[in-house]
N, C-alpha and C positions, 0 to 999 in steps of 0.2 A: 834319088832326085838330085838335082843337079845344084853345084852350091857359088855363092857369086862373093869375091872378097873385094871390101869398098873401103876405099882411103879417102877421110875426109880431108881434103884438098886446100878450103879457101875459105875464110873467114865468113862468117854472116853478118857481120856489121855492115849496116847498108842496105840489107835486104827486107824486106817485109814478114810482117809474125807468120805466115801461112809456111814460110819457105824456112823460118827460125823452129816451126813447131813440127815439121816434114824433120829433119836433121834432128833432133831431139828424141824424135819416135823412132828413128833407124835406131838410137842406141848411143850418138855420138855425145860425148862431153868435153872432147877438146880437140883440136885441131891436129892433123894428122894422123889422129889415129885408125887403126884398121878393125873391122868388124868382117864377121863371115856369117851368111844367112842361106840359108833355103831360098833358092828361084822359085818365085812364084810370081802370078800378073801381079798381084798388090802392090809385094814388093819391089817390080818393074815398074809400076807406076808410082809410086812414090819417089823412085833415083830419075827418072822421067822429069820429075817436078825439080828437081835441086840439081839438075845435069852439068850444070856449072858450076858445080862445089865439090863434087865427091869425083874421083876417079876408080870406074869399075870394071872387075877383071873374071874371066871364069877359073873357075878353078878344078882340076882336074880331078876324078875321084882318088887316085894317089896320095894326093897333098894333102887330104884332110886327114886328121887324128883316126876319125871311127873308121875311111878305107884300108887301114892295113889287113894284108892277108896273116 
């Protein structure tokens, strides 16, 4: 399956609890940092919701730790 790495980008101050509790459940606890998850719709709809705060990239099966041959 195909896997998606997200850099939490831009602060949440300012924004409302639904979008503060969205960025919590990805995993994130501080600012800039990067997470790698499994693509799935859920988790498309969730980065859907905070599109404005995370920046999100594919990632190749290469690049992950478990695809080496």
């Amino acid at each position: 399956m195909a896997r998606v790495r997200i850099r939490y980008k831009k602060s949440i101050i300012g924004y409302n609890q639904r979008q503060r509790d969205t960025i919590r459940s990805l995993g994130f606890s501080r600012l800039n940092s990067v997470i790698e998850r499994e693509d799935s719709p859920t988790l498309r709809g969730m980065l859907h919701a905070v599109r404005h705060l995370v920046e999100v990239e594919e990632v190749a099966e290469e690049q992950t730790a478990g695809g080496r041959a």
